[in-house]
N, C-alpha and C positions, 0 to 999 in steps of 0.2 A: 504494500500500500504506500503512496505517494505520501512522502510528508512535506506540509507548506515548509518554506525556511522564513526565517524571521521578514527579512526583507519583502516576503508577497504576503507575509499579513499584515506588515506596516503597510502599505499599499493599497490593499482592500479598506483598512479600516481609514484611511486618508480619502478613498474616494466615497464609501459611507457617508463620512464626515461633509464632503463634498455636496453630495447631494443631500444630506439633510439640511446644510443650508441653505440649498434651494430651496427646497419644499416647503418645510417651517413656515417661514414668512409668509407664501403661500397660502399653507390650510391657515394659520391667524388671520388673514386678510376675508377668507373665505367666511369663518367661525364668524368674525364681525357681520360680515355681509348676512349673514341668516338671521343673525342675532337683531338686526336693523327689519328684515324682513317680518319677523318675528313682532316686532312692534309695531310694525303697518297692521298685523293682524290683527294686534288689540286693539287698534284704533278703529278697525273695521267692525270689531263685535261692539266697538262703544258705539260707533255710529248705527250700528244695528238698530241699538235698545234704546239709541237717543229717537228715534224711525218708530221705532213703537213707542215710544213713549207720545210722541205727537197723534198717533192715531186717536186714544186716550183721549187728549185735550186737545178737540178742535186744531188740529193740526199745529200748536202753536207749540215751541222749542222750550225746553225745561226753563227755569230761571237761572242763572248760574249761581248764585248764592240768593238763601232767606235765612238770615241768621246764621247758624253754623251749620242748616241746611246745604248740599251742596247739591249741581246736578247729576254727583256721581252719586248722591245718597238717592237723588229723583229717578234714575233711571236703573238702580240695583236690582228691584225687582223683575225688570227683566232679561239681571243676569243671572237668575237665579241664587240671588243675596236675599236671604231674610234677615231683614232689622225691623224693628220694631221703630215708630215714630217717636220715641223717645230716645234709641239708640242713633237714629238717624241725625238729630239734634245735638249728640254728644259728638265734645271737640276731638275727642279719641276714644271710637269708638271700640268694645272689649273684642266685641270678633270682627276681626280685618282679613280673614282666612281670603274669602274669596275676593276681595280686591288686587290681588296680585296683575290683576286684568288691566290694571290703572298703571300697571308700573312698567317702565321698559327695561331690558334686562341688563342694557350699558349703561342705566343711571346710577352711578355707583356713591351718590352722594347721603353720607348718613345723614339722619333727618334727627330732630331735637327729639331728645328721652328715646330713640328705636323705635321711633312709631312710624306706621306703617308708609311708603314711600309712594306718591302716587307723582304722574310726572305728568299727564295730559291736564290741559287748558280749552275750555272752550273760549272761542272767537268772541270779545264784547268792546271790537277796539270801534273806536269813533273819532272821525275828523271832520271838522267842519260844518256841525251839526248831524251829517247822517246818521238813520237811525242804526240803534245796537241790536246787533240778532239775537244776543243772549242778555236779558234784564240783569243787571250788574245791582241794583240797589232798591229798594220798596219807596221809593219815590220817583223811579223809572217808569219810562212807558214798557207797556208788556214786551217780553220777546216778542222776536216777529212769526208769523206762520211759516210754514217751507215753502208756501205756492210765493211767498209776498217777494222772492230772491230774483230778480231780476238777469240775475247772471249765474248764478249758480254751479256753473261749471267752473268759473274762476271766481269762487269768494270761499276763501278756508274758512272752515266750522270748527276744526278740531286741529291740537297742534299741538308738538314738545314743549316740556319747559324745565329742563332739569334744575333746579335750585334745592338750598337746604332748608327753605322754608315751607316747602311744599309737601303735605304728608295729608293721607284720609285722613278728614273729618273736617281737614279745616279749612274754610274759607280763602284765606289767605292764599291769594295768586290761582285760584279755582278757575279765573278766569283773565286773558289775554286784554291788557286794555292801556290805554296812555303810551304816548311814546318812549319812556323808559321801558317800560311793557315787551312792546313790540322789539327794541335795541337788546332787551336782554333774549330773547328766543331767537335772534336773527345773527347778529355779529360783533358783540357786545359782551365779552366773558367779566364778568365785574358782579359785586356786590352777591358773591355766593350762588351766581348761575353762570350756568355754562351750556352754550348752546352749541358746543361743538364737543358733545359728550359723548360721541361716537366715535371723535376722533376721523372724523372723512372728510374736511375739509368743510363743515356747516353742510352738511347734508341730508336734511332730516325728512322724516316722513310727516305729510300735511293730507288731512281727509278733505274733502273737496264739498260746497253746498249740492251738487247731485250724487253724490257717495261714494266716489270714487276716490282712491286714496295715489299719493304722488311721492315720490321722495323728491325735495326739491333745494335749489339750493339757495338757502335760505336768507340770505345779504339782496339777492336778488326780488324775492316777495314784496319788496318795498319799493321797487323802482314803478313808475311812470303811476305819482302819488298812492302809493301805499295800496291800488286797486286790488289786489288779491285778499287786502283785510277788511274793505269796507264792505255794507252791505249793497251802496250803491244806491239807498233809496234817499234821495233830496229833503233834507229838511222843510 
């Protein structure tokens, strides 16, 4: 039987070595890639339950926060989350089991006390008086209806927002609004968000007002006035 000599198994194991630094990089680039992918999907069941939730109520879009209400606590029930309306109200609430739905899996930011990590935003930005498609405050006019979207193929609904202030239950950044707002999910890494939390060059996944979801790149959402955020309807 042939035996290697030293010198062809330094050699084998150099070209090993070789190609595993190819590959490496590789499959990590790819594992992010899915992992991104992966997050459009949960945006997709959120945009689901947000779809049924409007059938419910005259077609019109959750509120985005009432109190410590939030629309991910309005639209739970039809991700099959039982809370109770008292639970739904707490700022942290005891069972966060199934909100893992909320969370994207390269948001790796800890959130205050380990509580529970949620990273989607709905849309409630406003310029120039137009209306907001997600009611932001109880002195707002109601969210709008789905039919009321003028454009709908280009007005984001639903969007990343990795920060460390964002966690279920709580209000706080529940929804996408004011131009610091928008600077911070777009190209703006400062004050504890990072919107390039995938690490792809700001590339994130945005659900679209006909439900189609986009990875896009997100410095660019803002250009030719901010149109992709507004809803388009004229004060």
């Amino acid at each position: 039987m042939k035996k290697f000599t030293l010198i062809e198994l330094l050699v084998v194991i150099a070209i090993i070595g070789i190609l595993a630094s190819m590959v490496l990089p590789a499959l990590g680039k790819a594992r992010k890639t899915s992992q991104v992918a992966l997050s459009l999907s949960n945006m997709r069941q959120l945009q689901t339950a947000s779809f049924m939730y409007t059938l419910d109520n005259d077609a019109y879009y959750s509120p985005a926060t009432n109190g410590n209400i939030t629309w991910g606590d309005n639209i739970s029930d039809y991700l099959g989350i039982e809370l109770s309306d008292t639970e739904k109200a707490e700022a942290n609430p005891t069972d966060r089991g199934g909100f893992k739905i909320f969370h994207c899996p390269l948001d790796d930011m800890e959130r205050t006390g380990d509580r529970g990590a949620r990273t989607y935003q709905v849309n409630s930005y406003n310029e120039g008086g137009h209306a907001i498609i997600f009611q932001r405050e109880a002195g707002d006019a109601p969210s709008l209806q789905v039919d009321a979207l003028s454009d709908p193929s280009q007005t984001i609904i639903l969007n990343e927002m990795a920060k460390e202030a964002i966690y279920v239950g709580n209000p706080g950044q529940a929804y996408m609004a004011g131009n610091a707002g928008l600077n911070w999910v777009t190209d703006t890494i400062a004050n504890g968000a990072d919107p390039n939390h995938h690490d792809n060059g700001f590339r994130n996944p945005v659900i679209l007002g006909d439900g189609h979801g986009e990875i896009k790149y997100m410095p660019t959402t803002k250009a030719n006035g901010n149109y992709l955020w507004l809803s388009k309807i004229a004060p």
